[in-house]
C-alpha positions, 0 to 999 in steps of 0.5 A: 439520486440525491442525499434525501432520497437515499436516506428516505431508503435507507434511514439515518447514515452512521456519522463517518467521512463520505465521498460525496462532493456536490462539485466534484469535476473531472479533467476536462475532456477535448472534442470528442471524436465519438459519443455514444447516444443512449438515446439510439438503442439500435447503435448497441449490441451485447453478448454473453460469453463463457457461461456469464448470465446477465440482462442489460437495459439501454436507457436515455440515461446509460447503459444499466448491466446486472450480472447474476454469476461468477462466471464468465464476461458480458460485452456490450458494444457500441456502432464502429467509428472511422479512425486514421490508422494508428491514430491514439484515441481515449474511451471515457465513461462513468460507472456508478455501482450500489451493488458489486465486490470490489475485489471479485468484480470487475467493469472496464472500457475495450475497444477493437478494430475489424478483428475482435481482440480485446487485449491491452495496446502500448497506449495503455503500457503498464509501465508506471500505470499508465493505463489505470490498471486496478483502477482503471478496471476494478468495478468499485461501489459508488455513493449516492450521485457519485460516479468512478471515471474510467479510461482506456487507450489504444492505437488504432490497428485499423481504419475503423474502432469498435468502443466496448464495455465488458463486465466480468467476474462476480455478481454486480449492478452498474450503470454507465454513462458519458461515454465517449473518445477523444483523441489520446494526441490532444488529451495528452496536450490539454494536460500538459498544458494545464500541467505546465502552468502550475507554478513552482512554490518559493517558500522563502517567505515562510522562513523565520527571521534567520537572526530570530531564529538564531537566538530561539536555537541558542535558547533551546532545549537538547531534544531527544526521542526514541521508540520505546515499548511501553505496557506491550506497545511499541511508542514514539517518546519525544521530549521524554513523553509519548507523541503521536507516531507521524511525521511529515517528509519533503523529499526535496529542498529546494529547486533551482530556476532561472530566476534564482534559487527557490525554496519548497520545502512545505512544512510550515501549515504542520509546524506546531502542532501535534505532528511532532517530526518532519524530516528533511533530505540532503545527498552526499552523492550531489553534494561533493566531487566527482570522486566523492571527496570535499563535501560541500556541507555548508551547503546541506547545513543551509538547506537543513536550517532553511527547512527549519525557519520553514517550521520553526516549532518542529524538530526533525530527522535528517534523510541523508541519501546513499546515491554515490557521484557517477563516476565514483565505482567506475573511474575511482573504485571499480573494485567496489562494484555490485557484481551480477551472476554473469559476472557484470557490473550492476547498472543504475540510471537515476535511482533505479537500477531496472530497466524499464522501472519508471519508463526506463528504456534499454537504449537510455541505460545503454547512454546513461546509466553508471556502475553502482556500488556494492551495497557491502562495499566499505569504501562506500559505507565508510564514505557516507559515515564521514558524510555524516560525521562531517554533517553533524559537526557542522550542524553542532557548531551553529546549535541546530542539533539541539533540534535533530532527533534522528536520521533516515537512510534511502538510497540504491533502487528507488531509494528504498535499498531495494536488492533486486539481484544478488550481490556476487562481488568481493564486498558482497562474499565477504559481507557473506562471511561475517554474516554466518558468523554472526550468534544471530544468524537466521539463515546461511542461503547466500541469496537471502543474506544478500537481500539483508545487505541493504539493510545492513548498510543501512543499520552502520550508518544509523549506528554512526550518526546516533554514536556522533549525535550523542543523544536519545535519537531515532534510525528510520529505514524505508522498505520496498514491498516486503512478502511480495513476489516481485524481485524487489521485495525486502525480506529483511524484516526480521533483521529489523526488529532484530536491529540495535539501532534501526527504529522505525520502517516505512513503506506504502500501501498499494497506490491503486487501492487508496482510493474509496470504497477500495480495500487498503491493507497493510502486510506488515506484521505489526504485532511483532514489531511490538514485540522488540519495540519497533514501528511501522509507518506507512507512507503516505506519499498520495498525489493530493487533490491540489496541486497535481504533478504526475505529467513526468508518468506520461498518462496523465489524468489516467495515471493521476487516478491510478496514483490514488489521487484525491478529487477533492476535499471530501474524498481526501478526508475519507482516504485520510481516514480510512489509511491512518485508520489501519495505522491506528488499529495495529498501533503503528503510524504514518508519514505525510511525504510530500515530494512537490513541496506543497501537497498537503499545504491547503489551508482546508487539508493541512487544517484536517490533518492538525486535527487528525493527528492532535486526535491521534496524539490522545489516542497513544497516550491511553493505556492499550486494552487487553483485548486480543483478536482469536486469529493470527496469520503468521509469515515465514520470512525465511522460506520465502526463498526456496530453488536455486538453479545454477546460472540463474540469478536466485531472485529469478525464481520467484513467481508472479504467484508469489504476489498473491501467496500473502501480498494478494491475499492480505487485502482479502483478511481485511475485508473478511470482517474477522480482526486478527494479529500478524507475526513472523515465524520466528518470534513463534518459534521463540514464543509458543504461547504467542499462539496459545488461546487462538482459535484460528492461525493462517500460514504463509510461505511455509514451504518447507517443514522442519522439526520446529515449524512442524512442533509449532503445528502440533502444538496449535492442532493439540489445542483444537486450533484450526490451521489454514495453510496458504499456497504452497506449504510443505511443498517442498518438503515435510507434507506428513506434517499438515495431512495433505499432500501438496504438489506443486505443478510445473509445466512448459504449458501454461496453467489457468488460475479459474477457480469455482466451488464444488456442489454443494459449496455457498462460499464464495471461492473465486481466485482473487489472483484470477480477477484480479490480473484479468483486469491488469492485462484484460485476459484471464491469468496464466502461469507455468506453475501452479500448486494443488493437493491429491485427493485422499481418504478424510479430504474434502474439496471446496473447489476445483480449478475450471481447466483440469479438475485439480483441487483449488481448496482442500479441508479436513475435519481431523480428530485434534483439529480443522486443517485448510489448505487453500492451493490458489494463490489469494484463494482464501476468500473473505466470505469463507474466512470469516465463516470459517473463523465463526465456526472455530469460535472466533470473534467476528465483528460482522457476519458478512462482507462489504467493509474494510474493518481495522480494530483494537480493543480501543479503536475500530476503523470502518471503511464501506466498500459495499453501502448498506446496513451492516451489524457490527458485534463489539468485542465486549460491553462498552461505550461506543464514542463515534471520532467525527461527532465526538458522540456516544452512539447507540447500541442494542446488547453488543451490536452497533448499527451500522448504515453506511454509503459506499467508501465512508469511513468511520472511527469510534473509540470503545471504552467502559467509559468513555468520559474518563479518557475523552470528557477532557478533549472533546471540546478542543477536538470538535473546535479543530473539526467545525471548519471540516464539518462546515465545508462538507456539510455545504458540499451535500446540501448542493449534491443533486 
């Protein structure tokens, strides 16, 4: 369908970043072992299983499934083709959708020898993506002319294969096309090949003049920055005035060859513009001794210095690494070693300390891995605070910490300070101790103090080098996966914002969701960062269009995708767009990490985001409205951690479910249409009246209810505030609190997690937890534990678990208020979300679902998951400037038409007046964007 036809149907599409490209490719494909001929109705066959109802029309063209229900799976099948046993083979096809949920419904490529299973093989090993998973099985809408590859791999089990569509889950329209296998042996070679022919950037060239360079230090200023919270909003202050709150990160330095040493540190296009920080990473670990003694700090000083000739106009923070030398714990300090609950010493190959993490193999840590030490351990903090020290002195003597202005911290599991076990060394009991000690405690649970350990670390170190640096300077911290249900997740946000001296945090979002018209939101609970003048970033750490490395992951173009990798450059700009859109909607900010040296370093790319990032800079500088959402999710850090069972490693008990409790649920309040604000527990606790005025709040992880989470109730119900309490709460004790009775059922069985409403119901409420995880392991989710509520006099049920009846979601209308519980882990779906929100007076900027909505009283950021014509409701009169046309758009009363292709991202800024704060900047803003708008303009006038 062309742009022509499509605007003929629709009208005028609102000005936004499309994912459109005439000349879109995919990697190309080797010889096909089998392709489909549409041609050849005879060579299909389909079926409806479990209660699905759909038609499927078989044209020259493809193959078009609409699915008309929930419920239930379609399977269309192709003729079986001779296969050698055990031979890898790889299904191809596109998909293209104008109409389907992405979170709800699901299209994805299968296969079967003579007996019909259709589960995944070791070909498609979830091990670091390498079968796709989410995107790979997702079923994402798609814009006019463009389609969504998809792959599936397997090990033949038999001497015949049977290649298979299947179409599952929510109501959907799709086509698919070009469909065909190729050998998995030869795919992987044509990859390699390509891969391996890429050379390795040498950036030396881009150094300043090192005697130039010199005389600019010795001439420059001491520069300085901070966070600071200024009228409510926590702000990056460089140089005494506010900056955009971004930054750019090269992981590594320079790599080493055969022709000699070579420097990819890929900074220089960003350097000097509004993009103010880049940050530069040196480690101790590989940089001394064996024992850990004589750091060679000449050595991390010239690696810092040639970064900084790279972009001579930037200032930066220094990453300094807490990886230990290999025999440092077991030859030098075994009494320093990360003790496990069977009394053995934590093992770490590389930077994970897993077995399996990042294709790790039980027999590879077996050879290969090496003690690792407390994260309390004194002997190791002490040994980076002289690191540090030593560093710093050195970097004074030549005047480059005139251009330094702060410090991250990475290191331990996957560089994030990740503490997938508890500690129970001596190190880690006696770091126990001066915890509970502490005025500030949060909590005495020895496993939840253990996960602050690595954060604490953190915090002395940071501590250190501001002490040693002397000057207004930043201390920012990576943080792996916090509110998640996996063992890795951080539960030290609380002890963040109650930091002295970290600043700022950084974690990224789901890799699998960045790209279009997927949902890409963000669990942080940003507005109590605000509180204690802390930021977020999220890392934006994409495997960009140009150049591509990810051959080490083993999938290639199949991991490439699930990566969340752009195609090209239009489809760069709406991810770009649509990511840095939740950062500038909670007000927070964004790193570029670049852990190749060159992933943002297109001339096109780095131009964008010059742009961007000069349009953020105006943003930060503007006076924050007043204007505040009518919903509130709050988060319980403390009681996320709940049984304990003696012999067992705490962190074993948390679930899969707990996954979905909040981290799964988090990308369906972002496409609920309904705006809202996030807090921790804590800071309500110690701030009712946060809460005051809302008319909606949503709690998660209250699995226990004392005196204060039940005052805290009491007052929201007294004030006629509808209270939805997410899986799980008062579970573990307290229910007379809430006026449900949860019970959480456990079993040496195992639980479905399907989900359908009661009679009566419109509302969509499938489980998310469900769809979602069919299509990881393409068979429907169980678990051994799963929560409901007993039915009683005033409870009324909105839907059932298929199984066995139990109720999935409950409501009450009591006299003080409307309470919810949603006992289905992301069982709170969008559409009854933003009905019930509506219906408790609040604010809604849609009535619908289909768009990814991140807003403030000065800025919204849509991004279209489902293509149409959509009513957007501005929170109050104003002036609506569209940020890719630097026009005023048109508005009827409050509402703002909106017509949009699917994975289309647009900006607008709202104001009284929107010349007082943009007249000034609009023409240097659209002289940046003209070369953006050339280019994509070109890209659609060729679309066919």
């Amino acid at each position: 369908m062309s742009i022509i036809v499509f605007a003929a149907m629709l009208g005028t599409v609102t000005a936004g970043w499309e994912n459109i490209c005439a000349d879109r490719t995919e990697f190309p494909a080797t010889e096909a072992v089998w392709k489909a001929d549409f041609g050849s109705k005879d060579d299909f066959t389909w079926e409806l299983k479990d209660g699905a109802k759909a038609s499927v029309e078989i044209t020259e063209k493809g193959i078009r499934i609409i699915k008309t229900n929930s419920q239930g799976m379609v399977i269309v099948s192709a003729k079986p083709f001779a296969v050698k046993k055990g031979e890898g083979i790889r299904f191809t096809a596109d998909q293209a959708s104008q109409d389907a949920d992405v979170d709800y419904s699901s299209g994805y490529l299968r296969y079967h020898g003579r007996e019909k299973k259709y589960g995944l093989s070791p070909a498609e090993n979830k091990n670091f993506w390498r079968g796709g998973l989410q995107t790979m099985r997702g079923m994402p809408c798609t814009a006019p002319g463009m389609v969504y590859r998809k792959y599936a791999q397997c090990y033949a089990e038999d001497d015949i294969v049977t290649p298979v569509i299947v179409v599952c889950g929510a109501p959907s329209d799709s086509t698919w096309s070009n469909w065909f296998a190729e050998r998995l042996d030869a795919a992987r070679a044509l990859w390699n090949k390509k891969y391996n022919s890429i050379p390795v950037p040498d950036r030396s060239s881009e150094r300043m003049d090192e005697a130039e360079f010199d005389r600019m230090i010795a001439a420059d200023i001491e520069h300085t920055a901070k966070v600071e919270r200024i009228d409510g909003i926590s702000r990056l202050i460089v140089d005494g005035k506010i900056s955009a709150p971004v930054a750019y990160y090269s992981r590594h330095g320079e790599k080493r060859a055969a022709a000699g040493e070579l420097e990819n540190f890929g900074g220089h296009r960003l350097s000097g513009s509004a993009l103010k920080l880049m940050v530069k990473g040196v480690s101790f670990g590989r940089n001394c001794d064996p024992d850990g003694s004589n750091f060679k700090i000449k050595e991390m000083v010239a690696q810092i210095k040639n970064a900084m000739r790279i972009a001579p106009d930037s200032l930066f923070l220094i990453s300094v690494s807490f990886l230990t030398p290999r025999d440092f714990v077991q030859k030098h300090h075994p009494d320093e070693a990360w003790i496990n609950i069977k009394g053995e010493p934590v093992m770490g190959l590389g930077s994970s300390c897993i077995i399996g993490y990042m294709g790790s193999t039980s027999e590879e840590f077996r050879k290969r891995a090496c003690q690792w030490p407390s994260p309390s351990s004194r002997v190791m903090r002490e040994w980076v605070k002289r690191g540090i020290r030593e560093l710093l002195q050195e970097l004074k003597s030549q005047g480059l910490t005139k251009r330094i202005v702060g410090i991250h911290t990475c290191g331990f599991h996957d560089g994030q300070f990740s503490i997938p076990y508890v500690d129970y060394s001596k190190p880690a009991q006696e770091e126990y101790q001066r915890m509970i000690a502490e005025p500030n405690c949060v909590s005495t649970n020895y496993a939840y103090c253990m996960k602050q350990t690595g954060f604490r670390a953190q915090e002395e170190i940071v501590r250190e080098f501001k002490r040693v640096i002397g000057k207004p300077s930043i201390g920012v911290m990576w943080t792996e996966s916090p509110f998640k249900g996996d063992r890795r997740a951080a539960l030290h946000v609380s002890s963040f914002i109650n930091s002295d001296a970290m600043d700022v945090m950084v974690c990224q979002t789901s890799y699998r969701e960045r790209l279009p018209a997927y949902p890409t939101i963000s669990g942080i609970p940003t507005d109590s960062l605000h509180l204690h003048g802390k930021l977020f970033w999220s890392e934006f750490d994409y495997r960009t269009y140009a150049p591509v490395r990810t051959s080490e992951m083993g999938g290639g173009a199949v991991t490439l995708k699930s990566l969340g990798t752009a195609a090209d450059f239009p489809m760069w700009q709406t991810m770009y767009r649509k990511v840095s859109g939740e950062a500038d909607a909670t007000r927070m900010g964004y790193w570029l990490y670049d852990m190749a040296g060159g992933w943002w370093d297109t001339p096109s790319m780095s131009a964008d985001i010059r742009h961007h990032v000069r349009e953020e800079e105006i943003m930060s500088k503007v006076k924050p409205s007043k204007w505040r959402p009518d919903v509130a999710v709050v988060l319980d850090e403390e009681n996320i951690l709940t049984e304990v069972e003696s012999g067992k490693d705490p962190l074993d008990h948390i679930q899969y479910t707990d996954n979905f409790i909040y981290a799964g649920q988090v990308r369906l309040f972002g496409t609920s249409g309904v705006p809202y604000e996030r807090f921790l527990a804590d800071d309500v606790f110690r701030r009712p009246a946060l809460l005051d005025g809302k008319k909606m709040v949503v709690l998660a992880f209250f699995r226990h209810i004392d005196s204060k989470r039940a005052a805290m109730f009491k007052r929201l119900a007294s004030q006629g505030t509808t209270l939805v309490f997410l899986s799980e709460t008062a579970a573990f004790g307290g229910s007379s609190e809430i006026r449900f009775d949860p019970v959480c059922l456990k079993s040496d069985g195992l639980f479905a997690h399907n989900v359908v409403p009661e009679p009566g119901v419109t509302d969509n409420m499938s489980s998310m937890m469900n769809e979602y995880t069919m299509r990881e392991w393409a068979r429907s989710i169980r678990t051994r534990n799963r929560c409901s509520v007993k039915e009683a006099d005033g409870v009324r049920i909105l839907a059932r678990y298929v199984d066995d009846g139990r109720p999935a979601v409950a409501m009450r209308d009591d006299p003080d208020c409307r309470r919810v519980y949603v006992c289905e882990p992301a069982g709170f779906t969008p559409g009854f979300m933003n009905r019930l929100a509506r219906e408790s007076g609040a604010y809604a900027a849609v009535d619908r679902t289909g768009l990814q909505i991140n807003m403030n009283g000065d800025f919204v950021s849509v991004h279209c998951l489902r293509p149409g014509k959509y009513d957007f409701t501005l929170p109050f009169e104003c002036q609506v400037l569209n940020l890719k046309t630097y026009e005023l758009e048109k508005t009827v009363g409050r509402i703002l038409k909106l017509n949009l292709t699917a994975g289309e991202t647009c900006r607008f800024w709202l104001d009284k007046d929107v010349a007082s704060e943009w007249g000034q900047h609009i023409p240097e803003l659209r002289r940046l964007a003209d070369f953006h708008y050339e280019k994509v303009s070109e890209a659609r006038k060729g679309l066919k």
